[in-house]
C-alpha positions, 0 to 999 in steps of 0.5 A: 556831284557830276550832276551838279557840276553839269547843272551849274556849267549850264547855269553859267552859261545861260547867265553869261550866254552874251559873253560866250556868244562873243567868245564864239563869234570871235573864235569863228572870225579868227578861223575865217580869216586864217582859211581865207589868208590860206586861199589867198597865198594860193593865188586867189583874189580877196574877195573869192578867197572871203567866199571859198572859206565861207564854203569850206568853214560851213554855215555861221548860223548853224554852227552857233545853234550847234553849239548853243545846243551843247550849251544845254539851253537849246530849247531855251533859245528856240523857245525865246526866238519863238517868243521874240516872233510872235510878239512881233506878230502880234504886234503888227496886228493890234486891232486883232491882238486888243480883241483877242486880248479883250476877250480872253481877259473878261473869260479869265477874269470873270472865272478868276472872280467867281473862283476867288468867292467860292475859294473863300467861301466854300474851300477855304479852311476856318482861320484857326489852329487845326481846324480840320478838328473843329465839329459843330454837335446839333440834337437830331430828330426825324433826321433834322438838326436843332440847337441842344437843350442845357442838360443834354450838353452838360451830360455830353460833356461828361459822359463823351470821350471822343472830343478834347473840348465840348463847349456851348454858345448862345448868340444874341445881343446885348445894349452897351451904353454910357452916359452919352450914348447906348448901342445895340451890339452881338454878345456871344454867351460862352462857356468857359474855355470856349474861346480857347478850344475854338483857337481864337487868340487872345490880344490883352488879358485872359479867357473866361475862368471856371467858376466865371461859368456860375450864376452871380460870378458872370458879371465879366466881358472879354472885348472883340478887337474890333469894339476895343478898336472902335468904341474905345481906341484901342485902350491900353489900361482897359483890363479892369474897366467897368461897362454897362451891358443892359444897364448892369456892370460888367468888369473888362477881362480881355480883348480877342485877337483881330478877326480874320475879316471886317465882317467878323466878331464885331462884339462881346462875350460873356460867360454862360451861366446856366441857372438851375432853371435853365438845365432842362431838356425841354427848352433848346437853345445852345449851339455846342462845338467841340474839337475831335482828339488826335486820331478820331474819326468823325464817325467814331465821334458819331457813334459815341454821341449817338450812344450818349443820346440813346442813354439820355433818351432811355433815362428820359423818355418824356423829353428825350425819347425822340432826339438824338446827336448828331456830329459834323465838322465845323467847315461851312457848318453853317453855310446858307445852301442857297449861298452856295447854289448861287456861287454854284450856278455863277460858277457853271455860268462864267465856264460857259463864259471862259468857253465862249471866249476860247471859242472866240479867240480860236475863230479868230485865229484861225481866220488870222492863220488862213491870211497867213497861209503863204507865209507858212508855205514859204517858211516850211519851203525853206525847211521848217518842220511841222513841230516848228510851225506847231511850236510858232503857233501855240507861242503865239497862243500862250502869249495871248494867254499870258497878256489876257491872264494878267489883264484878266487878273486885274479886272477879276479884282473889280468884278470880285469888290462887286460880287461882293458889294451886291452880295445879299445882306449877311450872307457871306460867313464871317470868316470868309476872305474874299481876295486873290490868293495864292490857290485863286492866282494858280487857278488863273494861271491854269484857266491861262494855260488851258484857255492857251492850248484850247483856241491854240492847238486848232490853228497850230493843227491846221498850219502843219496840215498845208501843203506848200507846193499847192498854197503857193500855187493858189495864193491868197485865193480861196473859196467861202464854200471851201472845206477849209473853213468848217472848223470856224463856222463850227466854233460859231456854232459852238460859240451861239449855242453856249451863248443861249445857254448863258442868256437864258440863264441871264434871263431868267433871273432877271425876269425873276427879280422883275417879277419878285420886284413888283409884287403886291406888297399889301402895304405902303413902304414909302416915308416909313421908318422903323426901329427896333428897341431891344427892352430888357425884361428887368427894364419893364417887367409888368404889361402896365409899365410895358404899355405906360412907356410906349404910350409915352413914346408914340405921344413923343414921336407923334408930336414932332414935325413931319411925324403924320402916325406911329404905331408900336407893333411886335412885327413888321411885314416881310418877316418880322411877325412871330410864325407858327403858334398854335391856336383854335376856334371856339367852338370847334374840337381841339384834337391832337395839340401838334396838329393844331392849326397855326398862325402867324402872331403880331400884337400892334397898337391902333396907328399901324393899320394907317402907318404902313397903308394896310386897307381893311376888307371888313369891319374895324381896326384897333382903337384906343379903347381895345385896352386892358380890361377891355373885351379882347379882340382880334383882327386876321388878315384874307388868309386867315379866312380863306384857310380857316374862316371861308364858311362863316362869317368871320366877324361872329367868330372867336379865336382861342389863344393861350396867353402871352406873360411878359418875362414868362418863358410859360404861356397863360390860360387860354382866352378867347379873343373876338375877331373884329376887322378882317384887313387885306394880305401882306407879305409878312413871310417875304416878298417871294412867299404868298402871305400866311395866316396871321393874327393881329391882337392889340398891343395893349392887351399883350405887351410885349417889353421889345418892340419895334416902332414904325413911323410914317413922315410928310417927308424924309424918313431920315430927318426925324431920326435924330429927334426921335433918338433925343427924346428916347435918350431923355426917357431912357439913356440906356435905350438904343434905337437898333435896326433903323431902316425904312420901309424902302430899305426892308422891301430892298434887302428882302429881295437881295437874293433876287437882285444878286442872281439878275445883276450877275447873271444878267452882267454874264450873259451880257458879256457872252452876248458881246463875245458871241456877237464879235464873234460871228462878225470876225467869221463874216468878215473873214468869210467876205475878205475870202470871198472878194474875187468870187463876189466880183465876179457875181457882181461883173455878171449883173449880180445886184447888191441886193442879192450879195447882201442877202447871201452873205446874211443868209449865209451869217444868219444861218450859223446863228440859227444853228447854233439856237437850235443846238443850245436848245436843249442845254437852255431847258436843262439850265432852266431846271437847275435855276428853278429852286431860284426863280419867282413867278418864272417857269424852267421853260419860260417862254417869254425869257426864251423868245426875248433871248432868241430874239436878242440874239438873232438880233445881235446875229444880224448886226453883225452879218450886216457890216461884212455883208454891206462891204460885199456889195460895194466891192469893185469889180474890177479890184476884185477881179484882179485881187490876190 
């Protein structure tokens, strides 16, 4: 109790400080009055008897922090006068305190930003109920994770006792029409339960029901919040409705909650009904999640799956006898490595920013604190401690940090709405949150505190080391070559060896993305759009009807105005062909069927050579008459024949493939298919890949009832749309274009990584670029101001200003370089960190490295140029006399 009684005193008399501040300049008034009345009825005159109770009362303002003292807040009064005189001090030097301002905020800010994303993305825990219990449950083979076959999960289920829910998905998509229009949208295929173990709520209705999970019952949809939002206005009565899903009905039993971002759960879900055809152990295609129960470790829940499938593979040894089970927790399950490598990378990038920074401000106060020698001499002459003057100066630094902090708060919002925006297509997790959260904003205030302390103690240190008899002797004089100024010609130093670390970071990824940027495509990619359209099975399910429909449809779109070709194809450049089937050819022994040779395969119709602008090498393209019944034939790009064909001609050659069945998850007997035309590479992997073997058949001969279109314009890709979408909507109104893009837009967002790591790192290291630039010239001129009276002195005795000018560029220029050679080895070992992330760049790239030198060295100069074209018009007879 007596603690808080004292506690609460002290808090009353902080609260009311100003009235016990009255109370006590009151009660002293009264005792001097009452001593002077006593010397004055001694005989003394008004004004001695006023000075003689002064002496013997004692002095005012000691007293008062005296008592301030006992009122238990006396380091809250130093700590406020502290404060209250470096603001002011600030304040009489605007253009350093913008500097150092300017630059501590872009440090934090870009530092705050880059945490907010890797907070968000890498740390952040799922947005559901206990989701440090949530496991993702993969097949395992040679080490590698893979989706689980249906039988497997269904004995998992079972059999395992480790997981308080074991449930399985399927992703994928799903057409969603009505009588005005058809969209593609994500359906998630759960089973029943799924949604409620995972934790997501539900807003209206109910989750899937048991027998809800079997063949012929399945005809149920629960809405994401976001599509009931969207498409059908956040319908109150919509338990019930009946929607077209793929042209069947499906009857609307509930609504999700909202997701935890915009980019989360924009779909369906509808039960999984696994058919009895479909529970085998050959076929894997389920992603399995489940929840541990109270106290079991991930590893218990190992050691029992792994068991599980060990039983499996013994039962089973024709399927099973390779795979086994494998647990991890749920958390970044899923997170794309090269994702979290480059918030890695930006990451180490904006430390050495925020080092540049600090080392920035710290050189310029220190060049501030050596102006201010005297004043500090004088202040410790009248008896200011060594702590005191500490005190002074890491105030004055922590207020510096403050104001930078909060600006750098504030630029951290924009720098993070950019990352984002520049961040590459359906990279970030759905349930990432991107924003300035609470453990982002204590991380800001201890970036604050940190960077406070790291360019503060240096000048605090040094202004207690002064001695005030020899400061005020020597004045304002002092020397450039003095000792003295080390420690700032090292911090710029310091500061150009972080800085050509950070540039050539900068600089090799933008020389990446130039090089990944002009790349031999093998194609043309301008007036080309394409869509995708996503034909159910049960739509078209014989190759006569698959092949009718897209004949109709080409002959539609190549009869509207503008339309110069179209063609239909499985796949298009950079990524869309079907990779990795096996084949043979003929003539040559088939041995082992897994050590087959592969190829990429896409089937096309005759106009895709001419729509995408591919040129042929040898012999022809496809025609109208490669039809069915017709020979079959086969086109193969360079690699094919470099890699399998190098000595033969390939025209006589024949390609063995087993043959693709519509609807058939089993392949056909294998035919023999005669090459005809070989064409000239295409990056059918990505832009950043040499392009694989790959084989061309005619899309006649093997229809497939999903396709996507291609059509080249005499202008604007985008004004045929429309026309296209009508004449598609009159053939089919369940039908949706999906995925329209043009070619431009594809070869953009194959290169998004590239474009992400240039843009930000290239932005970084511009920014380090500035900071190191201010940097030495505050030095310089620092070192010029010193340096007045002894460059008049030069110049008195005949010195030219030619020479002054290349003794203080030489003196400037010589920091720079040896700060280069100092981040030397620190930029070779970036460029190993970066090389997983380059294209057509070495770790040691001599052209990033020259130009980066070189910019520097520039920038270097330019600096050293003002200060050192000041020296040489320096007065001497100013100089002379300059204190």
């Amino acid at each position: 109790m007596s603690r808080l009684r004292e506690l609460a005193r002290r808090l009353r008399m902080l609260m009311h400080r100003h009235e016990f501040d009255a109370d006590l300049e009151e009660e002293m008034r009264l005792h001097l009055e009452l001593r002077q009345q006593e010397q004055i009825k001694s005989g003394m005159p008004s004004e001695d008897a006023r000075a003689a109770a002064r002496r013997r009362f004692g002095n005012l303002t000691s007293m008062k922090e005296k008592s301030h003292l006992a009122w238990g807040w006396g380091w809250f009064e130093q700590f406020a006068r502290d404060l209250c005189h470096g603001l002011r001090m600030l304040r009489k030097s605007p253009g350093f305190t913008c500097a150092a301002v300017l630059t501590l905020a872009l440090g934090i800010g870009a530092n705050t930003a880059i945490f907010s994303a890797v907070y968000g993305v890498v740390i952040q825990p799922l947005p559901y109920p206990d989701s440090e219990r949530l496991v993702a449950v993969w097949s395992t083979a040679q080490g590698n994770r893979n989706e689980v076959a249906p039988a497997d999960y269904l004995d998992w289920k079972r059999d395992n006792i480790v997981l308080q829910g074991l449930g399985a998905m399927n992703l994928g998509s799903v057409t969603l029409s009505d009588p005005n229009s058809a969209e593609q949208v994500q359906v998630g295929r759960t089973t029943p339960g799924f949604l409620a173990m995972i934790g997501i709520p539900m807003t209206v209705g109910r989750d899937f029901l048991p027998d809800e999970g079997e063949p012929g019952k399945d005809h149920v949809v629960i809405l994401s919040y976001e599509l009931w939002r969207d498409r059908y206005g956040a319908l109150q009565d919509i338990l019930g409705l009946q929607i077209r899903l793929d042209g069947q009905l499906y009857t609307v039993v509930g609504v999700t909650g909202p997701a935890p971002t915009e980019r989360g759960r924009q779909g369906l879900f509808t039960p999984l009904a696994l058919k009895p055809d479909q529970i085998n152990r050959d076929s894997r295609w389920l992603l399995v999640q489940g929840r541990l129960k109270p106290g079991v470790t991930i590893d218990q829940a190992n050691a029992q799956m792994e068991s599980i499938a060990q039983r499996i593979a013994k039962t089973y040894p024709r399927s099973s006898a390779a795979w086994g089970a494998r647990v991890e927790f749920l958390h970044n399950d899923f997170l794309s490595r090269d994702l979290r490598s480059a918030l890695l990378l930006l990451m180490g990038a904006v430390g050495f920013l925020l080092l540049i920074a600090c080392a920035n401000v710290a050189s310029l106060l220190l060049a501030r604190g050596a102006s201010r020698q005297r004043e500090v001499a004088v202040r410790a002459s009248l008896g200011a401690t060594g702590g005191q003057l500490f005190r002074q100066f890491l105030t004055e630094s922590l207020s510096l940090g403050v104001i930078g902090g909060t600006l750098g708060v504030a630029l951290a919002w924009v720098l993070l709405q950019a990352i984002v925006w520049l961040m590459p297509h359906d990279t970030l997790p759905s349930e990432s949150k991107l924003t300035l959260q609470v453990p982002v904003l204590l991380f800001t205030l201890g970036l604050t505190l940190f960077g406070s302390l790291a360019f503060g103690c240096a000048p605090a240190w040094r202004a207690t080391r002064l001695n005030p008899a020899e400061t005020l002797k020597e004045g304002a004089r002092s020397t450039g070559g003095s000792s003295r100024d080390g420690l700032l010609r090292s911090l710029v130093v310091v500061e150009f060896a972080v800085a050509l670390i950070l540039l050539t970071g900068g600089g090799l990824a933008v020389r990446s993305f130039w090089r990944v940027a002009h790349v031999n495509l093998g194609f043309r990619a301008d007036h080309v759009l394409t869509f995708f359209l996503p034909m159910p099975q049960r739509r078209l399910p014989h190759a006569e009807q698959i092949s009718t429909f897209y004949r109709g449809l080409l002959q539609e779109i190549d009869a509207l105005p503008g339309v110069a070709s179209s063609a239909v194809s499985e796949g298009l450049p950079l990524g869309n062909a079907r990779l990795g089937l096996p084949f043979s050819i003929a003539g040559e022994a088939v041995g082992d069927p897994a050590a087959r040779s592969k190829a990429a395969l896409n089937m096309i119709t005759p106009g895709f050579i001419q729509t995408l602008g591919i040129r042929m090498a040898r012999g022809r393209a496809f025609t109208d008459q490669d039809a069915s019944g017709g020979e079959p034939v086969a086109m193969v790009n360079q690699a094919f024949v470099k890699q399998y064909l190098s000595h033969v001609d390939p025209l006589t050659q024949q390609i063995l493939l087993e043959q693709l069945i519509p609807g058939s998850p089993q392949p056909g007997p294998r035919l023999a298919w005669r090459i005809v035309g070989v064409y000239q590479d295409v990056r059918n992997v990505d832009a950043r890949n040499e392009p694989s073997p790959e084989i061309d058949l005619p899309f006649w001969q093997s229809p497939s009832p999903s396709a996507l279109v291609a059509v080249r314009t005499a202008g604007d890709p985008a004004s045929v749309r429309s026309a296209i979408a009508s004449g598609l909507h009159a053939m089919d109104p369940d039908l949706p274009m999906d995925e329209v893009l043009t070619m431009d837009q594809i070869v953009s967002r194959s290169i998004d990584s590239e474009r992400f790591d240039a843009a930000l790192f290239g932005a970084f290291s511009g920014i380090g670029l500035l900071l190191a630039t201010v940097g030495i010239y505050g030095v310089m001129a620092f070192v010029v101001a010193q340096r007045t009276h002894e460059i008049g002195v030069r110049m008195a005795l005949g010195a030219l200003p030619g020479k002054v000018l290349a003794l203080i560029l030489r003196e400037g220029m010589a920091l720079a370089l040896v700060g280069l050679a100092a981040g030397l080895a620190g930029s070779l070992f970036v460029g190993r960190i970066m090389q997983s992330r380059l294209f057509g760049v070495g770790a040691m790239d001599a052209v990033s490295f020259g130009w980066v030198a070189v910019l520097l060295l520039g920038a270097a100069l330019s600096a050293c140029f003002v200060p050192a074209r000041r020296a040489t018009r320096v007065d001497p007879m100013v100089a002379l006399r300059h204190e």
